[in-house]
VOTOR-344614 format. One line per 8 residues: number of its first residue (from 1); their letters; for each residue x, y, z of N, C-alpha, C, O. Coordinates in steps of 0.001 Angstrom, whole numbers, plus 500000, padded with zeros to 6 digits. Last residue first. Layout:
NUM	A	X,Y,Z,X,Y,Z,X,Y,Z,X,Y,Z; ...
% end
This chain:
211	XXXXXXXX	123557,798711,870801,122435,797893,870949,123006,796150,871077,122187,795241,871215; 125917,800015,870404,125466,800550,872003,124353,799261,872044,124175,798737,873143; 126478,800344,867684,127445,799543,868446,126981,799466,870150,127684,798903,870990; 124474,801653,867080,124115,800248,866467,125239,799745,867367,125006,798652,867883; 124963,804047,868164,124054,803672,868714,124088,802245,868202,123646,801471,869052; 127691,804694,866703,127493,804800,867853,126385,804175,868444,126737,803587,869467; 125847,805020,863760,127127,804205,864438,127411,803829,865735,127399,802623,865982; 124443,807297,864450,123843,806248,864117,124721,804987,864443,124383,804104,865232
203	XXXXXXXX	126544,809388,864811,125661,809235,865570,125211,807659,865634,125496,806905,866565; 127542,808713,862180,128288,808733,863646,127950,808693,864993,128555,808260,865974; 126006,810451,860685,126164,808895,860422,127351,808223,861683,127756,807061,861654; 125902,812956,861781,124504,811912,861766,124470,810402,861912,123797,809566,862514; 128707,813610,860865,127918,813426,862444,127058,812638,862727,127118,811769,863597; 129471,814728,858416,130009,813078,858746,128973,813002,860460,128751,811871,860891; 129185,816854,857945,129268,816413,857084,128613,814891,857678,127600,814254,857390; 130605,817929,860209,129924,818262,860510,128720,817172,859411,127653,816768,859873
195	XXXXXXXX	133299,816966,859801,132818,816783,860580,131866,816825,860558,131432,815722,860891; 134031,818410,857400,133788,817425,857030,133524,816449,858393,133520,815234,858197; 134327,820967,858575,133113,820718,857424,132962,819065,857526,131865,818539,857713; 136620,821056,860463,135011,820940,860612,133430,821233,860126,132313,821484,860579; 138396,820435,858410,137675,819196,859708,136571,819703,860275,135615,818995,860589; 138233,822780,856870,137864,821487,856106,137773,820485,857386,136895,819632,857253; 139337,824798,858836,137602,824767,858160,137742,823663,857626,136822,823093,858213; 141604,824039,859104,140514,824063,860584,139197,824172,859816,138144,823661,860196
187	XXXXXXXX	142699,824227,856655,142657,823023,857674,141411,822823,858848,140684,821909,859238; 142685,826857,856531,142080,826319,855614,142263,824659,856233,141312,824016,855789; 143949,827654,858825,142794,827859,858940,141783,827139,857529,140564,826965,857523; 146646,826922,858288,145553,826484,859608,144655,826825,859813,144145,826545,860898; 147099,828187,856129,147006,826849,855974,145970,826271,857293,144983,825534,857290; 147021,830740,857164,145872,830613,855787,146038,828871,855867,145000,828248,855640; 148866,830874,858953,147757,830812,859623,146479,830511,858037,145309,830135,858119; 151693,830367,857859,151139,829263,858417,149423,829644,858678,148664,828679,858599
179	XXXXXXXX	152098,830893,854265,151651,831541,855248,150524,830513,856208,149414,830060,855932; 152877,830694,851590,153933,830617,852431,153308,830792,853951,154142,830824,854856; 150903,831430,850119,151297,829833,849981,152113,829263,851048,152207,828096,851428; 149917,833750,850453,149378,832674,851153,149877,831593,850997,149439,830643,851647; 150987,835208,848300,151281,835616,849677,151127,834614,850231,152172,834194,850727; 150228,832775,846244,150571,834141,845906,150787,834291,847753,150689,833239,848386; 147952,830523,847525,148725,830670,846112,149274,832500,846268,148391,833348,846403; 145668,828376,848497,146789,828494,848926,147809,829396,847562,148323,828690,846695
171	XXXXXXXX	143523,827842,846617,143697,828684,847494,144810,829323,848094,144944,830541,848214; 144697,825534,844793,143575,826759,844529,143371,828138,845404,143116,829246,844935; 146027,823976,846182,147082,824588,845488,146422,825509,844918,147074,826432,844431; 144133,823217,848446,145031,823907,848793,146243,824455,847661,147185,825162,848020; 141719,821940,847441,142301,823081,848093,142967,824163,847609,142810,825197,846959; 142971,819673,847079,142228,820054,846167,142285,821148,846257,142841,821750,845338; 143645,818403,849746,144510,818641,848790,144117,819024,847344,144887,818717,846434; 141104,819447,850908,142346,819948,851707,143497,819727,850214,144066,820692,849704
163	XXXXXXXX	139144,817058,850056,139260,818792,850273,140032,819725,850411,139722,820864,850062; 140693,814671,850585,140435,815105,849356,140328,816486,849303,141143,817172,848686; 140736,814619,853692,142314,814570,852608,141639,815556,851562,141818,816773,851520; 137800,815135,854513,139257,815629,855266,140429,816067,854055,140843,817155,853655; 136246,813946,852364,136395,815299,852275,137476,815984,853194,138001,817060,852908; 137322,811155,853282,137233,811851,851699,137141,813273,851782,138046,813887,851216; 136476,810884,855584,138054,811071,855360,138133,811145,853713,139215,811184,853127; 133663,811529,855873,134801,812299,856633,135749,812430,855855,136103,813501,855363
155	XXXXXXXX	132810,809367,854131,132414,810553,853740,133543,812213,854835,133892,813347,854505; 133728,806619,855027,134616,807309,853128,134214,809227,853750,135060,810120,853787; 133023,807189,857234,134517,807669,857489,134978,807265,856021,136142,807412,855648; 130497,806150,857001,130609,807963,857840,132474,808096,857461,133019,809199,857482; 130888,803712,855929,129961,804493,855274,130473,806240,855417,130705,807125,854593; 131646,802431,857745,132385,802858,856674,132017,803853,855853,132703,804657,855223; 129778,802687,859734,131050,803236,859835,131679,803751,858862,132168,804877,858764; 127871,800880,858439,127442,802344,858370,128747,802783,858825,129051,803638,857993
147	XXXXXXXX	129439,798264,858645,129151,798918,857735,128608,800490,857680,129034,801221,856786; 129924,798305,861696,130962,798512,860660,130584,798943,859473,131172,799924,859016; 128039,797474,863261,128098,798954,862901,129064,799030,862333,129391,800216,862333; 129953,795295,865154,128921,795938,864795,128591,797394,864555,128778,798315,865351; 132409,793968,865475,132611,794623,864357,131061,795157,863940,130796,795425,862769; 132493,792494,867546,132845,793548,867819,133247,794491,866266,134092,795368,866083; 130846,790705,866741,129895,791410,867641,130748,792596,867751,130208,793676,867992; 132206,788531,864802,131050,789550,864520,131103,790612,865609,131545,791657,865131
139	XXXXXXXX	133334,787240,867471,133798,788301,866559,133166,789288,865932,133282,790493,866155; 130211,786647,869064,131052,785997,868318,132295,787286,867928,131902,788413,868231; 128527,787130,871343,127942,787721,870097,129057,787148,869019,128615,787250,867875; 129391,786801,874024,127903,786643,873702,127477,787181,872222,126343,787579,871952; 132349,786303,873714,131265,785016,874241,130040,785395,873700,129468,784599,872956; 132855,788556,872942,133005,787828,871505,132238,786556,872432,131506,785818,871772; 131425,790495,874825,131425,791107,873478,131240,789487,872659,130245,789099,872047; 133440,789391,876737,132308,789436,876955,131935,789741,875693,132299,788725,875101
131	XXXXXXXX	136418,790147,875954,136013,788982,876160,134084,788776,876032,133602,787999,875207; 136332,793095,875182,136257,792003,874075,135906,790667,874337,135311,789961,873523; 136059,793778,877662,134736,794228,876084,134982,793402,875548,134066,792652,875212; 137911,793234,878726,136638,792246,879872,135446,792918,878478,134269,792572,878384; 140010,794833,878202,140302,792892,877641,138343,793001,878158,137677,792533,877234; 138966,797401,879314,138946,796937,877570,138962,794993,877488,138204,794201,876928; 137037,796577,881759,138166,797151,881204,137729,796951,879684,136712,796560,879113; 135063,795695,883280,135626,795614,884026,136471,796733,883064,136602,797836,883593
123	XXXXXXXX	131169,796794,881931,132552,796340,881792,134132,796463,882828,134294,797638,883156; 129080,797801,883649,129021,796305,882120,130333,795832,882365,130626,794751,882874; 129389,798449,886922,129515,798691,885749,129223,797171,884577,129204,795959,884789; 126742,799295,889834,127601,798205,888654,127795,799007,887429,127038,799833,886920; 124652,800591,891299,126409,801533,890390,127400,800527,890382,128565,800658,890757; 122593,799057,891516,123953,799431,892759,124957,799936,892176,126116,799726,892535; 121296,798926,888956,121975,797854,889550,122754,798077,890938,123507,797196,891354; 120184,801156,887867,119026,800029,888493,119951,798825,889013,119408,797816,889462
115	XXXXXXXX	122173,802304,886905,121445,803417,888142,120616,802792,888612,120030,803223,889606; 125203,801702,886549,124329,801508,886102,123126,802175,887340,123421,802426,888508; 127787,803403,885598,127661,803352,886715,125923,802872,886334,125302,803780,885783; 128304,803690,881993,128255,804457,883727,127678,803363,884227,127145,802480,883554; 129930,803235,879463,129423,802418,880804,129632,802887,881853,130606,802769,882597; 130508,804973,877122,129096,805018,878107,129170,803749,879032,128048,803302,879269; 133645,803901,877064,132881,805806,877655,131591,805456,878178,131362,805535,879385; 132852,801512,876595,133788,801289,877688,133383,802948,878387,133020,803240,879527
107	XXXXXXXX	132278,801201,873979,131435,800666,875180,132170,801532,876336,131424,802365,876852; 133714,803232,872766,132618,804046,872909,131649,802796,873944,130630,803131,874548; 136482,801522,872964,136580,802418,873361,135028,803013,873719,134896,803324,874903; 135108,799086,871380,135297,799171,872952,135878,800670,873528,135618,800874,874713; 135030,800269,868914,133838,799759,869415,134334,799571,870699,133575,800246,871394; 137924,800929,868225,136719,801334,868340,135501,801119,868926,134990,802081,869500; 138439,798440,868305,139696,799036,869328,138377,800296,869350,137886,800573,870445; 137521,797720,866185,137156,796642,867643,138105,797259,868274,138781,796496,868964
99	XXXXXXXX	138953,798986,863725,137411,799235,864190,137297,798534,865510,136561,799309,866121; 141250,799037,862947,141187,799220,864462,139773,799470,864561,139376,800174,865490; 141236,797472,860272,142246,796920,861368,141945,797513,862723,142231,796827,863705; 138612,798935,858964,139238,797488,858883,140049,797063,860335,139531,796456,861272; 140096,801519,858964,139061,800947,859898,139001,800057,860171,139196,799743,861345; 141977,801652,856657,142414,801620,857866,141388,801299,859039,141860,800817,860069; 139902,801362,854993,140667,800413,854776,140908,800302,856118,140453,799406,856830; 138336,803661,855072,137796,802861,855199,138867,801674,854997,138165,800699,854728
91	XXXXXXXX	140635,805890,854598,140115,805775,855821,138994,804344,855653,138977,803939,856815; 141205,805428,851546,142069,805113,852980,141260,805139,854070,141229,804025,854592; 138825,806037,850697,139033,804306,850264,140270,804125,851381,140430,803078,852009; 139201,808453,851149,137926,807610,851683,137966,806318,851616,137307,805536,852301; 140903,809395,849543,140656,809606,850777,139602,809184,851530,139254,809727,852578; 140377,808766,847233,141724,808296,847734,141836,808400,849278,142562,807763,850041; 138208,810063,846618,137854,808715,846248,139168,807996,847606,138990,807154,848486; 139344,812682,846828,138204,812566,847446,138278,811032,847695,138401,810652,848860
83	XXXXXXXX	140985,812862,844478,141232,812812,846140,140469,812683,846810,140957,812463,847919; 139059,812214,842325,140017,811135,842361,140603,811485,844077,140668,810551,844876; 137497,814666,841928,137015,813444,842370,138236,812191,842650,137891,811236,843346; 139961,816634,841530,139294,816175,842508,139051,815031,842865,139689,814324,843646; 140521,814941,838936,141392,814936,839861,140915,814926,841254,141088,814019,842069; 138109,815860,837836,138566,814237,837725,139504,814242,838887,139226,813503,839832; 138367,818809,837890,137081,817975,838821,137421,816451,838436,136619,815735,839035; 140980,819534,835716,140528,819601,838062,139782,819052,838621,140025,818645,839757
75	XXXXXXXX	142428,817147,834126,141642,817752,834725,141360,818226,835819,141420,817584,836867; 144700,815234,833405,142834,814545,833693,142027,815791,834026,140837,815556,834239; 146304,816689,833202,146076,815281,832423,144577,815349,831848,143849,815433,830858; 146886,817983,835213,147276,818830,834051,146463,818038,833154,145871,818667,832277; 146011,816295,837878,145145,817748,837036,145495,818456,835816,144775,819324,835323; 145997,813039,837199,146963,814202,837346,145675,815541,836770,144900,815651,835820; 145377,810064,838960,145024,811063,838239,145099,812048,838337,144534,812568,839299; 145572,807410,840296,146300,808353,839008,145833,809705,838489,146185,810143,837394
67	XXXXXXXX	145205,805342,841775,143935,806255,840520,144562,807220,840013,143986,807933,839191; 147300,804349,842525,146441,803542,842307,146014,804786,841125,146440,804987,839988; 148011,806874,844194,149245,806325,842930,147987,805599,842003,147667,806108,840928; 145944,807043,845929,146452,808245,844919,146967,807636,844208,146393,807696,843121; 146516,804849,847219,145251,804693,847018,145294,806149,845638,144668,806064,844582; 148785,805170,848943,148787,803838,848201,148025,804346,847105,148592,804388,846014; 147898,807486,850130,149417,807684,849312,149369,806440,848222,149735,806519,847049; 146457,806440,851949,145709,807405,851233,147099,807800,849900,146862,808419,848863
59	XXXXXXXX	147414,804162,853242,146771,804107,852190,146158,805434,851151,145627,805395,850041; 149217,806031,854987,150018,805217,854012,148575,804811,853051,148701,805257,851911; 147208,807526,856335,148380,808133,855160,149135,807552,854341,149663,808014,853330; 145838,805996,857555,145245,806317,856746,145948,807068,855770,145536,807284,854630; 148016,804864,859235,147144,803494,858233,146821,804290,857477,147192,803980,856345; 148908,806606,860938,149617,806073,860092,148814,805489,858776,149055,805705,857589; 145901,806937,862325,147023,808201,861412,147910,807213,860540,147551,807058,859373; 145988,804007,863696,144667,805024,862538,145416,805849,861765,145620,805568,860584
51	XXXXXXXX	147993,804299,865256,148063,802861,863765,147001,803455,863013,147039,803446,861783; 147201,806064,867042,148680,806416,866401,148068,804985,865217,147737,805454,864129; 144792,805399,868066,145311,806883,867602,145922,806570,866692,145497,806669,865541; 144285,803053,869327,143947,803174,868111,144445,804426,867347,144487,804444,866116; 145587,803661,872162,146136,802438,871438,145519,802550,869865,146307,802101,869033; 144332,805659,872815,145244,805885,872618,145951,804771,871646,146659,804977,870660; 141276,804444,872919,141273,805214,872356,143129,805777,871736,143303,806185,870588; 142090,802496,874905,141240,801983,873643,142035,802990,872945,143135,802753,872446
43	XXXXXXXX	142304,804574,877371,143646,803368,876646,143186,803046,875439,144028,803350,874594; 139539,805763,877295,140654,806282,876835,142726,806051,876508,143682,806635,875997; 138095,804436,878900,137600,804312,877316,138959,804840,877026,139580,804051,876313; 137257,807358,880721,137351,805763,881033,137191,805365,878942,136471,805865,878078; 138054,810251,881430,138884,809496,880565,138615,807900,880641,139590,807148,880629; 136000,810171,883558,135450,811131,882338,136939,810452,881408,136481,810077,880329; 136522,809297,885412,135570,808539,884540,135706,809154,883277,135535,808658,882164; 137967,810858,886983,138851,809755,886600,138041,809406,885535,138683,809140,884519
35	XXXXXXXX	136259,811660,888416,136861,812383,887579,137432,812054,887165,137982,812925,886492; 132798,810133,890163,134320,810749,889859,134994,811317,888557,134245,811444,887588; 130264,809495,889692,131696,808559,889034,133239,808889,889540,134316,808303,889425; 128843,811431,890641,128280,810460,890442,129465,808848,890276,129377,807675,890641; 130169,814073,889050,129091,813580,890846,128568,812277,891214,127817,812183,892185; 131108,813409,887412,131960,813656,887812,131225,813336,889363,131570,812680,890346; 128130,813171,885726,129138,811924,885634,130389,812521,886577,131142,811557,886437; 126847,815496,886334,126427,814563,886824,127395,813279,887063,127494,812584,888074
27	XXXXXXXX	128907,817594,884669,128493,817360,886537,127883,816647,886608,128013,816615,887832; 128865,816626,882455,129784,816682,883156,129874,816785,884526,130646,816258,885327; 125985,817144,881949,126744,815573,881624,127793,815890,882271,127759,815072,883190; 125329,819642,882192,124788,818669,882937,126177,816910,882912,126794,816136,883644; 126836,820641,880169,127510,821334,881320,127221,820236,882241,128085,819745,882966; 126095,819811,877544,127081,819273,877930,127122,819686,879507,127569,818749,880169; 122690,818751,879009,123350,819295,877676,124725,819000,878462,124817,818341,879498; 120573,817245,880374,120282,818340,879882,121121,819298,878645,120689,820091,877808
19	XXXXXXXX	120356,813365,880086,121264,814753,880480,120946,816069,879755,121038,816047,878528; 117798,811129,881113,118775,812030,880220,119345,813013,880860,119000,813490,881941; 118248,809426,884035,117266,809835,883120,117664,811294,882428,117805,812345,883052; 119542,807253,884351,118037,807430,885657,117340,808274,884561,116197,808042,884168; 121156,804822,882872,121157,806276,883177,119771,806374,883949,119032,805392,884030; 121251,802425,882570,122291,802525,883229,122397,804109,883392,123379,804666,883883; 118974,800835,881757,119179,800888,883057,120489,801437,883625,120901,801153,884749; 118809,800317,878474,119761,799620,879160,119500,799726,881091,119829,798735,881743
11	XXXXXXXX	117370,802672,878280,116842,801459,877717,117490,800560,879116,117004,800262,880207; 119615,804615,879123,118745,804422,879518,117313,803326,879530,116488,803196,880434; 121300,804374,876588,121875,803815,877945,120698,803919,879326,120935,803350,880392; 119957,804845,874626,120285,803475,875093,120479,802908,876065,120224,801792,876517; 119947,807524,875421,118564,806993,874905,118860,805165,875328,118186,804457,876076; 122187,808261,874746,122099,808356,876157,120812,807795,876652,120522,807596,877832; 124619,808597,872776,123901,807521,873234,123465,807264,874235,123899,806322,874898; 124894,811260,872804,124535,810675,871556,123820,809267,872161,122636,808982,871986
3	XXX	126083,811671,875748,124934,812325,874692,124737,811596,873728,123835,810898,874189; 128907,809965,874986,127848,809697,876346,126137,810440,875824,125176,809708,875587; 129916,811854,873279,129599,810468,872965,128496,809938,873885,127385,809558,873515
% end
């Protein structure tokens, strides 16, 4: 995360001057911050975990019944398209409620140690993002970059669910139906397709919430 937005944080005065790749970023911010830093952001992050998972299974269950649509009925590529749809219309719902648990988690990671101030930080904590955040920018402010968000997490959490339960009664079938490592691996390849899928616009996200 710190990488992705490291261009800003240098705008900003709070990096001296980019990081060479991951190995650098970790020894500089541990030499520099301590080791404690490297989890700063990471109450945000716990407090949004668990209501994200939930949110996106109960709508993605809501959001299936909604569109209906059975493969014996409707077909395989309607159906598809219908998990795909179910899985993207959940994850963009569930954003809704913890996007500003978001946005202070990725202030809160890049606020190093500023390198033109005496290794001031922006932020005291999470309450001191939101306070500061909604004085100088309103509510709005902590919902910046919501729209391209939504944007990156129909296209994640559509191909996460949708892929996976499209899948998996195509693939999964005869020896393999029963068999944990064909599921964990047909799992492990669909997050990091639909990771990989989803980055750019995550990237971009990240930086509109950094400006």
């Amino acid at each position: 995360m710190i990488i992705q937005n490291q261009d800003e944080m240098i705008k900003a005065g709070r990096l001296s001057e980019p990081y060479k790749g991951i190995t650098d970023c970790f020894a500089r911010t541990i030499k520099d911050e301590g080791v404690l830093s490297l989890w700063r952001g990471n109450t945000a992050n716990v407090i949004r975990y668990f209501p994200t998972q939930a949110l996106n299974f109960a709508f993605k269950d809501y959001f299936k019944r909604l569109f209906n649509f059975k493969k014996d009925r409707d077909g395989y590529w309607k159906w598809f398209a219908g998990n795909l749809a179910s899985g993207g219309a959940a994850g963009a719902s569930s954003l809704l409620f913890v996007y500003s648990l978001d946005y202070a988690r990725t202030r809160l990671a890049n606020d190093a140690k500023a390198a033109k101030k005496g290794g001031e930080r922006q932020f005291n904590g999470l309450i001191d993002v939101y306070k500061k955040t909604i004085q100088s920018d309103g509510i709005a402010g902590l919902y910046r970059g919501f729209n391209i968000s939504c944007i990156g997490i129909i296209v994640y959490r559509g191909l996460y669910f949708g892929m996976y339960d499209s899948l998996k009664p195509v693939v999964l079938v005869g020896g393999m139906q029963d068999s944990f490592l064909a599921s964990f691996l047909l799992g492990w390849g669909i997050t990091i397709g639909a990771g990989l899928a989803s980055y750019p616009i995550d990237t971009v996200r990240r930086r509109m919430m950094m400006t």
